[in-house]
TIVO-2410 file (N, C-alpha, C; in nm, 3 decimals):
# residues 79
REC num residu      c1      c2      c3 atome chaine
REC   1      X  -2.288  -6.158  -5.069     N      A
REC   1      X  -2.166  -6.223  -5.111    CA      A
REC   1      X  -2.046  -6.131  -5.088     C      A
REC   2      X  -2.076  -5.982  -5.107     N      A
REC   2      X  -1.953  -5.924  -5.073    CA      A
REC   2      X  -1.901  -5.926  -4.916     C      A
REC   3      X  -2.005  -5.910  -4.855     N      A
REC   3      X  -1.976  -5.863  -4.730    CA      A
REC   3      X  -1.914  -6.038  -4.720     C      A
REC   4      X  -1.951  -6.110  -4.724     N      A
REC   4      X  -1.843  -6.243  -4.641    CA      A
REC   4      X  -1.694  -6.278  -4.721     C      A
REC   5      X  -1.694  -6.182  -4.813     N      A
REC   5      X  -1.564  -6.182  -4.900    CA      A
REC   5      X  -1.470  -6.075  -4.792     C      A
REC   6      X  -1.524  -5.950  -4.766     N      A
REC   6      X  -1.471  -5.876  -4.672    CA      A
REC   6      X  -1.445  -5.878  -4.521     C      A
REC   7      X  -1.520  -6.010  -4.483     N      A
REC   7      X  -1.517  -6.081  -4.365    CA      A
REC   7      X  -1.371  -6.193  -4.381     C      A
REC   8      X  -1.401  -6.235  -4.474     N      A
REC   8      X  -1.312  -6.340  -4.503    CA      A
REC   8      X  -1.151  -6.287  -4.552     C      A
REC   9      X  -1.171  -6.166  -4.602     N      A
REC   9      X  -1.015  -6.098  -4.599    CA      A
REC   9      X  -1.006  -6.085  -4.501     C      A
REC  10      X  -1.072  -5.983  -4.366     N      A
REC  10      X  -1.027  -5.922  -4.298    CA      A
REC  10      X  -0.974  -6.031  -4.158     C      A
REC  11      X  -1.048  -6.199  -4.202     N      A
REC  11      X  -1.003  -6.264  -4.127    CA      A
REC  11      X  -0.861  -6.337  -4.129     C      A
REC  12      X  -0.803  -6.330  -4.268     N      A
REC  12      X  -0.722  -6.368  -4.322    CA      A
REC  12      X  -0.590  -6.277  -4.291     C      A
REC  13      X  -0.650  -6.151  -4.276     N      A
REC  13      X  -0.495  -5.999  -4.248    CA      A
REC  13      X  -0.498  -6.071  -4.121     C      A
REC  14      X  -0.588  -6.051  -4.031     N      A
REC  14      X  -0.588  -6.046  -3.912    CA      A
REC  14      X  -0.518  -6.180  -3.870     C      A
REC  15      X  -0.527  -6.279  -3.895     N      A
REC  15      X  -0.443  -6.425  -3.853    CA      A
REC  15      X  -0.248  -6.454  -3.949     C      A
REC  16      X  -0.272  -6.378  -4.027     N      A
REC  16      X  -0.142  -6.343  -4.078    CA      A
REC  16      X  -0.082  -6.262  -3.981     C      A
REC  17      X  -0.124  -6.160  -3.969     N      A
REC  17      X  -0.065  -6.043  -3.831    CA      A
REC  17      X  -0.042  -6.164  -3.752     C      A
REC  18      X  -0.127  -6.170  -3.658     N      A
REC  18      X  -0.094  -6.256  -3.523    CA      A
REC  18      X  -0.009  -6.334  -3.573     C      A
REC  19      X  -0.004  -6.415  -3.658     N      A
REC  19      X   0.102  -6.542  -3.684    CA      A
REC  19      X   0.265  -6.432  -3.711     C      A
REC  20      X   0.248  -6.370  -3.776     N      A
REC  20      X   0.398  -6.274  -3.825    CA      A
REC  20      X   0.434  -6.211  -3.668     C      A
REC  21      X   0.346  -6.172  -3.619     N      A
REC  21      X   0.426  -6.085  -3.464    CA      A
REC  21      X   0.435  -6.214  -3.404     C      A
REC  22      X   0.337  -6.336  -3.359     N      A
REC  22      X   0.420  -6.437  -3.273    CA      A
REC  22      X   0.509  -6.459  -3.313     C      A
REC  23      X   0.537  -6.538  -3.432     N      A
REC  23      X   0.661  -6.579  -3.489    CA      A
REC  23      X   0.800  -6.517  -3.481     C      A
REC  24      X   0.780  -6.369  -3.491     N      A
REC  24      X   0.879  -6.290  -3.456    CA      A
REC  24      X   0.915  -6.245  -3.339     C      A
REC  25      X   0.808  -6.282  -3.260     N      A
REC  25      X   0.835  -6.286  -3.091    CA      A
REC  25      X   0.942  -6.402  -3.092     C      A
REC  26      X   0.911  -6.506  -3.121     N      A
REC  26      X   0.957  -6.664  -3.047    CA      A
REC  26      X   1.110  -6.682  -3.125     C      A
REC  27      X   1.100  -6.594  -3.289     N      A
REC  27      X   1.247  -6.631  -3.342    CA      A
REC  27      X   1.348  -6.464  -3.301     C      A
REC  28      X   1.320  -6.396  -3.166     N      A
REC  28      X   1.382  -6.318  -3.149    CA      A
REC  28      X   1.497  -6.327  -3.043     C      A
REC  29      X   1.603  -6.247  -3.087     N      A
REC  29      X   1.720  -6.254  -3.016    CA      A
REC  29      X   1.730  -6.192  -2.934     C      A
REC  30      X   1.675  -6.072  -2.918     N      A
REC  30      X   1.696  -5.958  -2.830    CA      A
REC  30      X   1.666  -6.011  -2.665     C      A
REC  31      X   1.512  -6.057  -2.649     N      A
REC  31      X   1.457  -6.078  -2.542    CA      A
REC  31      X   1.313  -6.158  -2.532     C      A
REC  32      X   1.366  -6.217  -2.391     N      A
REC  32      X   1.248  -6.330  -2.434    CA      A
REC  32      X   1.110  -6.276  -2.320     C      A
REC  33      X   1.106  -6.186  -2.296     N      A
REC  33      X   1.030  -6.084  -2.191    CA      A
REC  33      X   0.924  -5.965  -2.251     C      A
REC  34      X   0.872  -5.980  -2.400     N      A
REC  34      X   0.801  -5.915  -2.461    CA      A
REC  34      X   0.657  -5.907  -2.459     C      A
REC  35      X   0.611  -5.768  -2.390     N      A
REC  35      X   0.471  -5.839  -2.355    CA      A
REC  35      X   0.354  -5.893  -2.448     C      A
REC  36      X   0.369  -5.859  -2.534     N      A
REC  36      X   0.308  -5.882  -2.670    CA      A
REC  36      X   0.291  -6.057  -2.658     C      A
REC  37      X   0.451  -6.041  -2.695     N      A
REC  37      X   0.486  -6.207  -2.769    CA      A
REC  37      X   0.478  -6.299  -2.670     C      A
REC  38      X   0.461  -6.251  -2.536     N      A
REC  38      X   0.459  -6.348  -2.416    CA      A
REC  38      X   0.316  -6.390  -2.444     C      A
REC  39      X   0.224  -6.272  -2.462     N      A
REC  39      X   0.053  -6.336  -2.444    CA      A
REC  39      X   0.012  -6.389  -2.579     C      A
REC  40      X   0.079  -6.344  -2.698     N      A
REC  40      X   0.061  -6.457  -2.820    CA      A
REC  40      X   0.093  -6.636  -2.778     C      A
REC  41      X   0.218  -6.592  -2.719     N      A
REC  41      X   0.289  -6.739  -2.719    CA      A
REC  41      X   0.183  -6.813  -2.620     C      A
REC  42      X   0.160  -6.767  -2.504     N      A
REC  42      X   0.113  -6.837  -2.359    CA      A
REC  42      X  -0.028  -6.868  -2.467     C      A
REC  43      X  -0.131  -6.806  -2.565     N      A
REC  43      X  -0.229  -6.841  -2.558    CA      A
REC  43      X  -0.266  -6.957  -2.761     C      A
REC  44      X  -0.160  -6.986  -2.776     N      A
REC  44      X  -0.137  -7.079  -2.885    CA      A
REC  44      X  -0.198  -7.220  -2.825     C      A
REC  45      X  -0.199  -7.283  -2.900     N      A
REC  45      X  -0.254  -7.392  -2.924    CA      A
REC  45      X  -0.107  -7.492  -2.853     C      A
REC  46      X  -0.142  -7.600  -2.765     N      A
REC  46      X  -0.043  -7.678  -2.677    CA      A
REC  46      X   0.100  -7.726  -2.814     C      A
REC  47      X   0.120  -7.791  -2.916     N      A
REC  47      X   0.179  -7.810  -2.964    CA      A
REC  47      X   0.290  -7.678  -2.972     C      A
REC  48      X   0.188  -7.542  -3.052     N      A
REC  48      X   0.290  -7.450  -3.093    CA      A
REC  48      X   0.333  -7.411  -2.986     C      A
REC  49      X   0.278  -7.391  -2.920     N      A
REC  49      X   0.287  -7.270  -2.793    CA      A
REC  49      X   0.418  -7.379  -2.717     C      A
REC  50      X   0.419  -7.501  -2.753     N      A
REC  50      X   0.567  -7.595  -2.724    CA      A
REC  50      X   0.670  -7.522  -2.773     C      A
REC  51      X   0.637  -7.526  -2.917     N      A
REC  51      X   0.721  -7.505  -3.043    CA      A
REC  51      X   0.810  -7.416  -3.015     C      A
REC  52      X   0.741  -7.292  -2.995     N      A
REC  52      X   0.771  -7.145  -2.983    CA      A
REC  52      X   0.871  -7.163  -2.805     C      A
REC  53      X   0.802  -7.200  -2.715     N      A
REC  53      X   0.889  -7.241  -2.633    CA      A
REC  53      X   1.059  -7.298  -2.620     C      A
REC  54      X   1.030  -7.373  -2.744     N      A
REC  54      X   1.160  -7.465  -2.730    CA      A
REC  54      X   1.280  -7.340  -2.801     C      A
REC  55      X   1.218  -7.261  -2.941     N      A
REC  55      X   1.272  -7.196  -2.983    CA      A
REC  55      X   1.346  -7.083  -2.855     C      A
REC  56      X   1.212  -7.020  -2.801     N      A
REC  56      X   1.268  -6.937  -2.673    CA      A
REC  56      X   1.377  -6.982  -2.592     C      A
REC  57      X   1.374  -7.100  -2.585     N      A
REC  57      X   1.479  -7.173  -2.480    CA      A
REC  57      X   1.634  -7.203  -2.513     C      A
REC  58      X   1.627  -7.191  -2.677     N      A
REC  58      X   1.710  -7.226  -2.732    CA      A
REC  58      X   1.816  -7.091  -2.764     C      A
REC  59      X   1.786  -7.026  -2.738     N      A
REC  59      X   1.806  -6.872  -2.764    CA      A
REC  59      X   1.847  -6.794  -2.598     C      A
REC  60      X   1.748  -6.855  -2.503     N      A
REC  60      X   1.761  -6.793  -2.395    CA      A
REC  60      X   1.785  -6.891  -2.256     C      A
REC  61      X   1.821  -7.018  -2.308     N      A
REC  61      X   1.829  -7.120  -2.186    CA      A
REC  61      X   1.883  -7.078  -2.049     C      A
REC  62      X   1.916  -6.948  -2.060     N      A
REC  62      X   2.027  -6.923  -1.920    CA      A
REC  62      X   1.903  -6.819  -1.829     C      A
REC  63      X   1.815  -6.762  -1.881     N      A
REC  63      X   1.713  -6.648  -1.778    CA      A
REC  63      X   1.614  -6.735  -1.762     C      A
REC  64      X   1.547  -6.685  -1.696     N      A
REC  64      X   1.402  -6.716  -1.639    CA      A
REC  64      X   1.281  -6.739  -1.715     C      A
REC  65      X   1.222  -6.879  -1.763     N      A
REC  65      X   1.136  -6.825  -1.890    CA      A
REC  65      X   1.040  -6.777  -1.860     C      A
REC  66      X   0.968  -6.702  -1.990     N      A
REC  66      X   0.862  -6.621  -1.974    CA      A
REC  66      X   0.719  -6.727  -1.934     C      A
REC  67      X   0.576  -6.641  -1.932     N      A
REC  67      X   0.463  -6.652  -1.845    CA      A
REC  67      X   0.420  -6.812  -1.987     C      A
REC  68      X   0.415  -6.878  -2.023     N      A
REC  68      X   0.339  -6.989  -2.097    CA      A
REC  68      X   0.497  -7.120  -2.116     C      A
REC  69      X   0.598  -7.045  -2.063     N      A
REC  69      X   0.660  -7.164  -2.118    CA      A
REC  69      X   0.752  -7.191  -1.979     C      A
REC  70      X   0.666  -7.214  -1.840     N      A
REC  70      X   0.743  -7.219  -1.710    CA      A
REC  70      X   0.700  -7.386  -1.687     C      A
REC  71      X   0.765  -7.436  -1.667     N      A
REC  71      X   0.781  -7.553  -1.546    CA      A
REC  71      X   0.821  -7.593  -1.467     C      A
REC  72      X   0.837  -7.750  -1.428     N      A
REC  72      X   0.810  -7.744  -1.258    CA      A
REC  72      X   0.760  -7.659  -1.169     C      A
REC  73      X   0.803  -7.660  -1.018     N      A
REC  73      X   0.678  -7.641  -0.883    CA      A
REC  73      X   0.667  -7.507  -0.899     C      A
REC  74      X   0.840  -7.471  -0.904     N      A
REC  74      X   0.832  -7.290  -0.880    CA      A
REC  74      X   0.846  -7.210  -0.994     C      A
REC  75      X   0.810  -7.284  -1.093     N      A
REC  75      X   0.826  -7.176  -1.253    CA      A
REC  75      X   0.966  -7.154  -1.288     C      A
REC  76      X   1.019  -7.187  -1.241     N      A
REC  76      X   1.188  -7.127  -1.288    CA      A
REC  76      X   1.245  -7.264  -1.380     C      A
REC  77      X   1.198  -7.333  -1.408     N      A
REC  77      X   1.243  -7.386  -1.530    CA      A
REC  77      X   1.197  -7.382  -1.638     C      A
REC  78      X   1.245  -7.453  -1.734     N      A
REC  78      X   1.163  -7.439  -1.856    CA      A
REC  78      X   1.098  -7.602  -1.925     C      A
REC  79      X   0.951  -7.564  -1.988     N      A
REC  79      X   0.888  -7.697  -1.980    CA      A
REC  79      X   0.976  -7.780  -2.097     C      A
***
């Protein structure tokens, strides 16, 4: 019983982390080119990994978007 209590925290830090650094990837001002927050974002689930997109876009509509949130033929737009 302990050990799946200590499984079950350590799964709980661990998906809090990831959720707190994506999140702070996608609501950041600085830059939308972070390698971190690029491979959080690109590997989310289709809805968020929208979500987080739209936020990016909204913030950075004028550069090139990053590697999960490219569309059309030649990647240079945004989906």
């Amino acid at each position: 019983m302990r050990i799946l209590r200590v499984v079950l925290v350590v799964a709980i830090t661990a998906a809090a982390t990831i959720g707190w650094r994506w999140y702070s990837y996608v609501s950041n001002t600085a830059s939308p080119y972070e390698e971190v927050g690029i491979e959080l974002n690109s590997r989310m689930p289709g809805p968020i990994n929208k979500w987080g997109c739209d936020k990016l876009h909204a913030s950075f509509g004028n550069v090139l978007p990053p590697y999960g949130c490219q569309g059309g033929v030649d990647g240079r737009q945004w989906r």
